[in-house]
PALUM-596036 format. One record per residue (C-alpha): x, y, z. Coordinates in nm, 3 decimals. Layout:
% PALUM-596036
[r [X; Y; Z]],
...
% end
This chain:
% PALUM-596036
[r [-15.963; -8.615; -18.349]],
[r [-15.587; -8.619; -18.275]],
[r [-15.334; -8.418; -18.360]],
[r [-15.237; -8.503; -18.707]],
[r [-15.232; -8.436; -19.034]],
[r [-15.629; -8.382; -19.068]],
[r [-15.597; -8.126; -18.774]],
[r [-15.317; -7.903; -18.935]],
[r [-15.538; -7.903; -19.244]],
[r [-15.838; -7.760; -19.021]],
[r [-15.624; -7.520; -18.822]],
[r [-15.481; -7.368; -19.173]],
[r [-15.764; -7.396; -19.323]],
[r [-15.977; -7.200; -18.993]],
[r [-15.750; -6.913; -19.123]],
[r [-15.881; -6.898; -19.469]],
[r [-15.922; -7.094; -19.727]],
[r [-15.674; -7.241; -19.939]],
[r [-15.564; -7.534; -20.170]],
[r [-15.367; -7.818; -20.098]],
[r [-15.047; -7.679; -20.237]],
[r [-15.092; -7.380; -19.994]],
[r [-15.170; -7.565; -19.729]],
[r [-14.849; -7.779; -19.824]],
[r [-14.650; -7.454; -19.849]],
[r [-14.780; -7.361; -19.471]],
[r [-14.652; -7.652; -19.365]],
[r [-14.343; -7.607; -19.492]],
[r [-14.226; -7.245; -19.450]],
[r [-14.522; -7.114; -19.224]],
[r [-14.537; -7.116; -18.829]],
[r [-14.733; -7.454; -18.919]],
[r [-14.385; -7.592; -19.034]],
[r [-14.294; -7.622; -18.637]],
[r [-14.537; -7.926; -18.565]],
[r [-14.556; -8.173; -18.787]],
[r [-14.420; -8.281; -19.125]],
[r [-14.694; -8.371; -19.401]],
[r [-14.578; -8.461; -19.775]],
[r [-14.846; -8.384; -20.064]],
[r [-14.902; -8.768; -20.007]],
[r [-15.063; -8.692; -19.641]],
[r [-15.239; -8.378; -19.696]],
[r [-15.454; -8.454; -19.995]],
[r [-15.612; -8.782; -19.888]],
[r [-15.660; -8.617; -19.553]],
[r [-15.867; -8.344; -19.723]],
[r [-16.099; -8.612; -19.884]],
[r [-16.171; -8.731; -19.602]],
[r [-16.232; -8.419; -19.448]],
[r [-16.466; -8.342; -19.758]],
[r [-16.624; -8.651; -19.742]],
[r [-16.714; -8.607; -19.406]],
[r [-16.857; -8.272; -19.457]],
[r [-16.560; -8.096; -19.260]],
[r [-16.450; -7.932; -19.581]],
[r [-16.573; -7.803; -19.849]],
[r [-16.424; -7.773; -20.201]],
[r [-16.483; -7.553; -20.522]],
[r [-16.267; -7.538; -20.821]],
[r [-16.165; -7.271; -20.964]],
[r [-16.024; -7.215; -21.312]],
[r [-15.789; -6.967; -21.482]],
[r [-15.749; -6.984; -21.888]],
[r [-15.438; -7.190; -21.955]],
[r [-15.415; -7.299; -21.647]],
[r [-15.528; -7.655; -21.448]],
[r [-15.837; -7.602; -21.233]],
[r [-15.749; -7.544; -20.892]],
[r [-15.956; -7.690; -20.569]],
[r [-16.042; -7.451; -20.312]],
[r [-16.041; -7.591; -19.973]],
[r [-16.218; -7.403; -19.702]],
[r [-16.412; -7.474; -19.371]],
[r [-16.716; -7.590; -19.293]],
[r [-16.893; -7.515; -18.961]],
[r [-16.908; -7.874; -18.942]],
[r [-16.552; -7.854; -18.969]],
[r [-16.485; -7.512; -18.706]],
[r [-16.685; -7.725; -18.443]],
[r [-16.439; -8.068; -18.511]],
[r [-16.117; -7.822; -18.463]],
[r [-16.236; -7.658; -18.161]],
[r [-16.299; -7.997; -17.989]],
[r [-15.946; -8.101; -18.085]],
[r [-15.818; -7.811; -17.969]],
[r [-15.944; -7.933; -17.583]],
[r [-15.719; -8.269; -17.612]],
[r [-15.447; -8.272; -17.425]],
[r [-15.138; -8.279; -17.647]],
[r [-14.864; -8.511; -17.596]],
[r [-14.500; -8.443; -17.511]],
[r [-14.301; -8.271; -17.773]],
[r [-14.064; -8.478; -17.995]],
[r [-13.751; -8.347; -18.171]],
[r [-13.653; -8.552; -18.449]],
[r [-13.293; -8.467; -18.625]],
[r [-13.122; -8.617; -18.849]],
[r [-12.834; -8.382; -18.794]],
[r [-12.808; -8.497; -18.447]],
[r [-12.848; -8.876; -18.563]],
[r [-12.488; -8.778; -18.773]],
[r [-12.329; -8.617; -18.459]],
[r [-12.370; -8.911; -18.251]],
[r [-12.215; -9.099; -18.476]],
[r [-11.914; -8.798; -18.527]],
[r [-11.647; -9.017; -18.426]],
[r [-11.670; -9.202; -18.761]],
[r [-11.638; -8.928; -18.926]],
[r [-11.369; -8.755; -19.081]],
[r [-11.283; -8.413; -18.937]],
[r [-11.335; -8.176; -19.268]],
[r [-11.692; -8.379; -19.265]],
[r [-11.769; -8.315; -18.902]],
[r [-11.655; -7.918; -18.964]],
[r [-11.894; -7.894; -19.281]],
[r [-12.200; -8.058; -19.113]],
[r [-12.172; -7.805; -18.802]],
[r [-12.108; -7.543; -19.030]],
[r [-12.404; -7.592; -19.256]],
[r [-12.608; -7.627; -18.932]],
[r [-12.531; -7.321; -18.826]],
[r [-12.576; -7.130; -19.139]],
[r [-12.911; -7.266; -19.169]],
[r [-13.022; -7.175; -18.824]],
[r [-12.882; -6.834; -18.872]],
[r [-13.044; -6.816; -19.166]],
[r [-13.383; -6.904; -18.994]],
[r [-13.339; -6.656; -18.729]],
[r [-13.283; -6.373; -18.954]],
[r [-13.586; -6.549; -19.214]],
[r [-13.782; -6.444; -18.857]],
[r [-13.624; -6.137; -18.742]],
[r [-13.741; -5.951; -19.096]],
[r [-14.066; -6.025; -19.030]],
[r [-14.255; -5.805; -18.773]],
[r [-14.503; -5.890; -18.478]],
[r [-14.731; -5.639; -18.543]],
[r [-15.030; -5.752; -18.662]],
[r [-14.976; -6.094; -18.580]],
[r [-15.189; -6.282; -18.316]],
[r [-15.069; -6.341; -18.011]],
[r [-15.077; -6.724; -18.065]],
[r [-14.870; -6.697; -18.357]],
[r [-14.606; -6.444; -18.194]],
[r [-14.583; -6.660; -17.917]],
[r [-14.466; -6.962; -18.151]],
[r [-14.233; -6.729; -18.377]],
[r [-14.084; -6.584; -18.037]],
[r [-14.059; -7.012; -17.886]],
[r [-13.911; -7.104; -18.206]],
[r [-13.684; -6.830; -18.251]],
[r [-13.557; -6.893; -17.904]],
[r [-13.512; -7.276; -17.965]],
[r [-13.301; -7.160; -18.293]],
[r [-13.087; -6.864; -18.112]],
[r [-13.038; -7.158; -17.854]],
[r [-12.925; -7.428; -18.084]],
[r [-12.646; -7.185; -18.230]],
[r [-12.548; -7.078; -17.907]],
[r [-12.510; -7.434; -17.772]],
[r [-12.310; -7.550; -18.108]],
[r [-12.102; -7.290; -18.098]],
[r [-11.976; -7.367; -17.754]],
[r [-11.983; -7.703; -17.748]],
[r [-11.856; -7.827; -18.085]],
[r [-11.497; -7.860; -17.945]],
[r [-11.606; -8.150; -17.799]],
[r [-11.658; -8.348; -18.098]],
[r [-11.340; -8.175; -18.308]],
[r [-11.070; -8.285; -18.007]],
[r [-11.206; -8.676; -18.055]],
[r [-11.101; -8.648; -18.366]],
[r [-10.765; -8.502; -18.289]],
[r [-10.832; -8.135; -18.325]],
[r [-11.001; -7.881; -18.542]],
[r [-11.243; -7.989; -18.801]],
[r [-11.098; -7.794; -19.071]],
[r [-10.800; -8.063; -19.181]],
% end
């Protein structure tokens, strides 16, 4: 088993169980959100498959007035498949930004647009930073304040690094961003 969409579900799910919305919501705004990207699309036919295979089981569970909910949870079947996948060598990391894909293309840009896309960068990672400083270690694992402390660092990095360097993509446009 790679490292996919299948193994996030069993690494969420080897915390507790959950359904797929949660598991969806992990992805999203978790520590899971810093590996890979999975719409509702991806995650549910993954977890038939993982049911189907007897990696997962599922329950439903209904509330008056509401829609019955499935309940996702492990299988020992399914804690055996995730620690073999967690012995395969990963591959090398891969940033993906559309952000980035705008900045190299800056100089078609006009400078106001430029200013607002950095800006709005910024605020967001800012905004992530302080999402993560609010939040504290204790009683977290030492896995997951390892990736909170490497992500926070990557973030505090990224602002650091834009901050400095945007002047080089303002002056090819003939000064400051803010016309």
């Amino acid at each position: 088993m790679a490292f996919d969409v299948r193994t996030l579900c069993l690494g969420i799910l080897s915390i507790g169980e959950a359904t797929g919305y949660e598991i969806k919501k992990a992805l999203e705004e978790g520590p899971f959100g810093h590996f890979l990207e999975a719409s509702f699309g991806a995650i549910y036919p993954a977890l038939g498959r993982l049911t189907e295979e007897g990696l997962v089981a599922c329950r439903a569970q209904t509330h008056p007035g509401r829609p019955e909910r499935k309940i996702y949870s492990l299988t020992l079947a399914g804690e055996r498949a995730f620690d073999t996948a967690l012995q395969a060598t990963p591959g090398p990391d891969r940033f993906r930004s559309e952000f980035l894909f705008l900045l190299l293309f800056s100089h078609h840009l006009p400078a106001r647009r430029l200013g607002e896309l950095i800006d709005a960068r910024l605020e967001n990672y800012r905004a992530k930073v302080a999402e993560m400083d609010l939040h504290a270690d204790e009683g977290l694992s030492p896995g997951l304040r390892f990736v909170k402390g490497h992500s926070r660092a990557i973030y505090a990095a990224a602002i650091k690094y834009i901050e400095t360097h945007r002047g080089l993509l303002e002056r090819q446009l003939g000064g400051v961003a803010a016309e």
